[in-house]
C-alpha positions in Angstrom: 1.3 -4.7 17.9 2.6 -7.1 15.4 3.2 -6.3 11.8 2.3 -9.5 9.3 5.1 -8.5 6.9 6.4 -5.8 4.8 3.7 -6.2 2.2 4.4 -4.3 -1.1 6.2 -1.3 -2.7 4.6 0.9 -4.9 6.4 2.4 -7.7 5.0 5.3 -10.0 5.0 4.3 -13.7 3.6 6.2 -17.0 0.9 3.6 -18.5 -0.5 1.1 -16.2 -1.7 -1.9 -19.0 2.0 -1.9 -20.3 3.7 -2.3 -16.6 1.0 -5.0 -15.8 1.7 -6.6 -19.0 5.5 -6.3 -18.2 5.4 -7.6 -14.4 3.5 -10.5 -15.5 5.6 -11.7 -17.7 7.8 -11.3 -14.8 5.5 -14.1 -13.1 3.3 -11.6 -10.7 -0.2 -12.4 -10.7 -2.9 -9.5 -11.2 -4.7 -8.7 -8.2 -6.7 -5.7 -9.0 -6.7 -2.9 -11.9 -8.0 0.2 -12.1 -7.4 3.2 -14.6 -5.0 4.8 -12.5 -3.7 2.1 -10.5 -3.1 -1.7 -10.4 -1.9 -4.2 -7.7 -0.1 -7.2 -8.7 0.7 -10.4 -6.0 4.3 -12.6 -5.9 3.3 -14.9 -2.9 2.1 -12.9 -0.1 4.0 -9.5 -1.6 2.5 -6.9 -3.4 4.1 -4.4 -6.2 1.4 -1.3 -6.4 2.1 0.0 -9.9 0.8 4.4 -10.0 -0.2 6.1 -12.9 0.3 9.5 -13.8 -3.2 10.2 -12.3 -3.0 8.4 -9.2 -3.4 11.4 -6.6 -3.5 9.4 -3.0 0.1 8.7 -2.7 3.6 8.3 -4.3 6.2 5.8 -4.5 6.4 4.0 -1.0 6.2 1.3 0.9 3.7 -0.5 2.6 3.8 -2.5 6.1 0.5 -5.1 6.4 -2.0 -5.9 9.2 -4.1 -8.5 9.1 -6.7 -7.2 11.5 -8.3 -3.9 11.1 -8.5 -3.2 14.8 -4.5 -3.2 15.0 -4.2 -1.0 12.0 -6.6 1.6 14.4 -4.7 1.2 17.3 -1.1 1.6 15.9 -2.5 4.6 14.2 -3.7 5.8 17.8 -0.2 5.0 19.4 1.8 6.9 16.6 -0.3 9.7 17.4 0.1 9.6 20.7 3.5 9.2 20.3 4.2 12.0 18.4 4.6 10.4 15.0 2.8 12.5 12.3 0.5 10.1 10.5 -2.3 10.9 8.3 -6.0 9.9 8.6 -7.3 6.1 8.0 -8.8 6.0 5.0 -10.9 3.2 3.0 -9.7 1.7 -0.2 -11.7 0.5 -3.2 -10.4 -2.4 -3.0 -11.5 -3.0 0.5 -8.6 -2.1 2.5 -7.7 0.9 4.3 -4.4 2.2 5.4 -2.7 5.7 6.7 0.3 7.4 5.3 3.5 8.9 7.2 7.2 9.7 6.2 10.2 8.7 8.1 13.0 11.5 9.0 14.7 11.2 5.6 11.2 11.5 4.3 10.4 8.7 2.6 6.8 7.7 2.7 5.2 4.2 4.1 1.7 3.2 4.6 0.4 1.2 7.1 -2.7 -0.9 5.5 -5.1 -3.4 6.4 -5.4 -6.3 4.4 -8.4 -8.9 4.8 -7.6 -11.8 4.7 -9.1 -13.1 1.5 
């Protein structure tokens, strides 16, 4: 198992078109919007920026696989391992990922990424 690179942090924040506005101004680059959720690029790192009605997760951060099969597998070796991790799931966007919390309970994702 090789992780590509810790690949963004997602921060909560109370009106999505003013912290997109904000960041790039900053000199991100918008990868994807929603109403309850955007995605903004710096290189190959990400900033997810959650609304006040963005129910799948909160602030965290996010390790990145390039390949779908080794996102599936880590998620079976966690498991097996006795790591509580949540289910795979598919994004909108076209990537899919599974949450978990470290012992001080912070949460992470692990998400695929294609590579685009």
């Amino acid at each position: 198992m090789n992780l590509k690179r810790l690949g963004h942090v997602a921060v909560c924040v109370k009106d999505i078109p003013a912290a997109v506005d904000f960041y790039q101004k900053l000199g991100m680059e918008l990868a994807w919007q929603d109403n309850d959720w955007a995605y903004l690029k710096a290189g190959d790192d990400g900033l997810a920026l959650l609304g006040p009605e963005y129910r799948q997760a909160g602030a965290h951060f996010g390790f990145v696989f390039s390949d779908r099969t080794e996102l599936e597998q880590h998620h079976t070796r966690l498991t097996e391992s006795g790591v509580r991790v949540g289910k795979i799931h598919d994004h909108r966007d076209g990537t899919a990922s599974f949450y978990s919390k470290d012992p001080d309970n912070n949460t992470f994702e692990f998400l695929y990424e294609p590579i685009s």
